[in-house]
C-alpha positions in Angstrom: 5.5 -15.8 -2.1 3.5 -16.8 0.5 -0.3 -18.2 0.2 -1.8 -15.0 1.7 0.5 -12.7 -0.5 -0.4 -14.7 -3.4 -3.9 -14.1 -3.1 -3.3 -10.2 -2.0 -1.6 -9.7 -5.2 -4.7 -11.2 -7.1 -6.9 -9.5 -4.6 -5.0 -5.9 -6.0 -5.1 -6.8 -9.3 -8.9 -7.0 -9.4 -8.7 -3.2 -8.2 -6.5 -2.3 -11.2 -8.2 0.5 -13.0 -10.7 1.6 -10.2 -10.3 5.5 -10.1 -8.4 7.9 -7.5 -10.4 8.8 -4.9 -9.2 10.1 -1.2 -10.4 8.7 1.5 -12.7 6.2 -0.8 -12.4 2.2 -0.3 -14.7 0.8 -2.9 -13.5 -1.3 -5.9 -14.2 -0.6 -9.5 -15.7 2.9 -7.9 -12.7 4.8 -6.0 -9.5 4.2 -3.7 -6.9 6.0 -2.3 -3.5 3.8 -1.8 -4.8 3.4 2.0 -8.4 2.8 0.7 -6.9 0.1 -1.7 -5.0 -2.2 1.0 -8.7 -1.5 3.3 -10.4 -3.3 0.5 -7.7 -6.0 0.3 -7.7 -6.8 4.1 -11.4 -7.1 3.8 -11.3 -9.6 1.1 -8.9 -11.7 3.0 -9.9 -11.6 6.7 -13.4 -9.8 6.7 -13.6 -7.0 8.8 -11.1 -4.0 9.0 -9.1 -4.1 12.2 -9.7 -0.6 13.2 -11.9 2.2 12.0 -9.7 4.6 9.7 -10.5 8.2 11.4 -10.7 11.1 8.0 -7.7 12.4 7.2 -5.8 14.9 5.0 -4.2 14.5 1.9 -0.9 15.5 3.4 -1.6 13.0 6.4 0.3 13.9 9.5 2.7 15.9 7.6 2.5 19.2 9.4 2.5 18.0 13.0 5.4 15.1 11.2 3.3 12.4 13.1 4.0 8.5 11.3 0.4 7.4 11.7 0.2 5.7 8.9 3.5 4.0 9.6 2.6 3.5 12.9 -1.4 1.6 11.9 1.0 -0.6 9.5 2.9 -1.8 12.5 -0.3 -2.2 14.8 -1.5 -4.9 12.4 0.9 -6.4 9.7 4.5 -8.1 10.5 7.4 -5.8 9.7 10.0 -6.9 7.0 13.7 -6.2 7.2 14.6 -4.2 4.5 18.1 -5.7 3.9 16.1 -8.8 2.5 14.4 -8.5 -1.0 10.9 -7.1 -1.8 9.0 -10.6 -2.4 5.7 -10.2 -3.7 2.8 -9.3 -1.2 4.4 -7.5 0.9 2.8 -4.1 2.0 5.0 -1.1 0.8 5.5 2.1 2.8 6.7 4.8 0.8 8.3 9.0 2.1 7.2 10.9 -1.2 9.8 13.3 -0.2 13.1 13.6 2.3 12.1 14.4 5.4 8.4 13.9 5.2 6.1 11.7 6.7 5.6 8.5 5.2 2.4 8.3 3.6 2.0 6.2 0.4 1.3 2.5 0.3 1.4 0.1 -2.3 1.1 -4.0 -2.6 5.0 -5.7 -4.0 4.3 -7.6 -6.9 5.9 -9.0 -10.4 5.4 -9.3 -13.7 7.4 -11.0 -16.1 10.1 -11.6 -13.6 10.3 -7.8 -13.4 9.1 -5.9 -9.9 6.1 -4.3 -10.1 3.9 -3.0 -7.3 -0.1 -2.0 -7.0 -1.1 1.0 -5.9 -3.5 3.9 -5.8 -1.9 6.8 -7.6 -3.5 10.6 -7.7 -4.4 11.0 -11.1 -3.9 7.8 -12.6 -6.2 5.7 -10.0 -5.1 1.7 -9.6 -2.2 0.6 -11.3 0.7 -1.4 -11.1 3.6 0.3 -11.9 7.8 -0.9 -12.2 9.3 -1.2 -8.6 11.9 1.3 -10.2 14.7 2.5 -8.8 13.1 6.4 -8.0 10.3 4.7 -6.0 12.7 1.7 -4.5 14.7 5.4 -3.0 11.6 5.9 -1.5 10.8 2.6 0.5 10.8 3.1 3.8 9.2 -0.1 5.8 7.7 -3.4 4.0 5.2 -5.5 5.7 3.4 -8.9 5.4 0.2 -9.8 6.1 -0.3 -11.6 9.0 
């Protein structure tokens, strides 16, 4: 794992237990999965690179736009899937075949197991099992630049 994603993980794992909120980007008081990685960039470079515009809970979904994929890609370095998740690394999830892509989450471990942070509806921060129903669902994995 690489120095930055070392310290994103850590950086995530100080969000653990902050509760659910769309749109919201504040730890300890609410995050969405989008609002969570905001908060991490900020606590490693400062600044956001671009200001996040409202949007929907179902994203681009009905117009089957791949904004979020698309922001990713403005301003973190793509992955090639064929290599292994390695702690870190921004995950882009499709909830559902043939939908957009619209849930993130940070790759991490614990116990020599993969895990990975994210804000969940319902459930808030937490770092769930990289398990094989959400591994189905990885689309695109990033690193930080």
């Amino acid at each position: 794992m690489s120095g930055t994603g070392a310290r994103a993980v850590a950086i995530a794992r100080g969000w653990i237990g902050t509760p659910y909120r769309h749109q919201a980007s504040a730890r300890g008081a609410g995050a969405d999965c989008l609002g969570l990685l905001r908060g991490v960039w900020r606590e490693l470079y400062g600044a956001e690179p671009e200001v996040v515009p409202a949007y929907t809970q179902d994203w681009s979904e009905p117009e089957g736009a791949e904004r979020l994929w698309q922001a990713a890609a403005r301003h973190l370095r793509s992955c090639d899937l064929r290599s292994g998740v390695r702690p870190g690394e921004v995950l882009l999830f499709r909830m559902r075949a043939g939908s957009v892509a619209k849930h993130l989450g940070l790759a991490a471990e614990r116990g020599g197991r993969a895990t990975f942070i994210h804000a969940y509806s319902g459930h808030g921060v937490v770092e769930s099992p990289l398990s094989t129903p959400w591994a189905r669902r990885l689309v695109a994995r990033f690193e930080f630049p």
